[in-house]
C-alpha positions in Angstrom: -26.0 -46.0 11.9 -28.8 -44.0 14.0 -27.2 -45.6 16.9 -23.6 -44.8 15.4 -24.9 -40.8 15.6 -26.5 -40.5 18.6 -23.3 -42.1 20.6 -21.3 -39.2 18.6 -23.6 -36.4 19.6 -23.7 -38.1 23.0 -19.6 -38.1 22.7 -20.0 -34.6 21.6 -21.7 -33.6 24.4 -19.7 -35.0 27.1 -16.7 -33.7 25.3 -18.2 -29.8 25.8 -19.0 -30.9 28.9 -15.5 -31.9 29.7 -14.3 -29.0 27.6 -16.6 -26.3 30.1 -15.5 -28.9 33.3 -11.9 -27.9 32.5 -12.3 -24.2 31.6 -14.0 -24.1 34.9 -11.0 -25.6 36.6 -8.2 -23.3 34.8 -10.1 -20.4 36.4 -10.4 -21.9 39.8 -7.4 -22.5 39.6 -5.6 -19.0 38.5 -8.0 -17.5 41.6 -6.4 -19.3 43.7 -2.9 -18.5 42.4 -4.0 -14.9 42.3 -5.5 -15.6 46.1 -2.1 -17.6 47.0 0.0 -14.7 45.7 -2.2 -11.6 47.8 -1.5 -13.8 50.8 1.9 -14.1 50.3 2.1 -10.3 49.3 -0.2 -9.7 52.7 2.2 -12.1 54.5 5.5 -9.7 53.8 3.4 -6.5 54.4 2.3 -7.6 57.7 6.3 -9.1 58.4 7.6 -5.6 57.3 4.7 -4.3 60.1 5.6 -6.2 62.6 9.4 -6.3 62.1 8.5 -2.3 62.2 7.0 -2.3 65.4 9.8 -4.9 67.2 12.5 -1.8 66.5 10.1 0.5 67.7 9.5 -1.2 70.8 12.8 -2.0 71.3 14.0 2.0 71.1 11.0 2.9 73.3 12.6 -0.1 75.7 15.9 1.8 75.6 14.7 5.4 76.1 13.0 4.0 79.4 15.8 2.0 80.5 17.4 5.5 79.8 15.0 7.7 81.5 14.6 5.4 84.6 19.0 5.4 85.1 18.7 9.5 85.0 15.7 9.1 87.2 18.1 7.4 89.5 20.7 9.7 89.2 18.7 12.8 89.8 17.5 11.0 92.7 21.1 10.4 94.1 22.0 13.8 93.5 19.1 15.7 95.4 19.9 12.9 98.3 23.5 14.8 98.1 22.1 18.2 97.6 20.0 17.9 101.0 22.8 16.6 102.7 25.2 19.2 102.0 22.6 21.6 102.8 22.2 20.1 106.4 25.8 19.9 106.5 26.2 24.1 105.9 23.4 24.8 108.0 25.2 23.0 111.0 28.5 24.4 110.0 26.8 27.8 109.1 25.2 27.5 113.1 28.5 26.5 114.5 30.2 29.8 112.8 27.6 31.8 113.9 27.5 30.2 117.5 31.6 31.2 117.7 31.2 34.4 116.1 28.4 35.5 118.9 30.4 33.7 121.4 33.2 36.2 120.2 31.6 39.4 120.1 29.9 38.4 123.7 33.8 38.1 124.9 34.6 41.7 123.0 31.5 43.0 124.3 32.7 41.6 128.0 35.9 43.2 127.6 35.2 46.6 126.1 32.4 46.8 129.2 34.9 45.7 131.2 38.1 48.8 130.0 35.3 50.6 130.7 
């Protein structure tokens, strides 16, 4: 009968023990769930983040693009502007080479009713 006892308390024991061994593993096992979960939570933050910055980079890609084309265009334009400038200079030289050349053949002939 002693024997009969001491294997119950001994059962008793280990039973606690088993009891305590499980508890333990219920609440390493919700901390993970809870550590799971903030992962998961973190995962769609940093998604949202980086989803965030792909529009971002993409407009700032499209502004450039942008900016380089009227770059471009303003280049083009001031080649134009330059040339037309030459071009009215020469014309603007020719027009004053004639008009001289005119007065010089009025100034001949009024010298020469003289």
């Amino acid at each position: 009968e002693r024997k009969c006892q001491e294997a119950e308390l001994g059962m008793l024991e280990k039973t606690k023990m088993l009891k305590a061994a499980e508890m333990d593993l219920s609440v390493a096992r919700d901390a993970e769930e809870r550590r799971a979960q903030d992962w998961a939570r973190q995962e769609v933050q940093w998604g949202a983040k980086l989803e965030g910055a792909e529009e971002a980079q993409t407009k700032q890609a499209k502004q450039l693009a942008n900016l380089r084309e009227e770059v471009e265009e303003l280049h083009w334009a001031k080649i134009l502007l330059v040339k037309e400038h030459e071009e009215v200079k020469v014309s603007t030289g020719k027009r004053a080479s004639v008009h001289l050349q005119e007065t010089d053949t009025l100034q001949a002939q009024l010298t020469h009713l003289q």
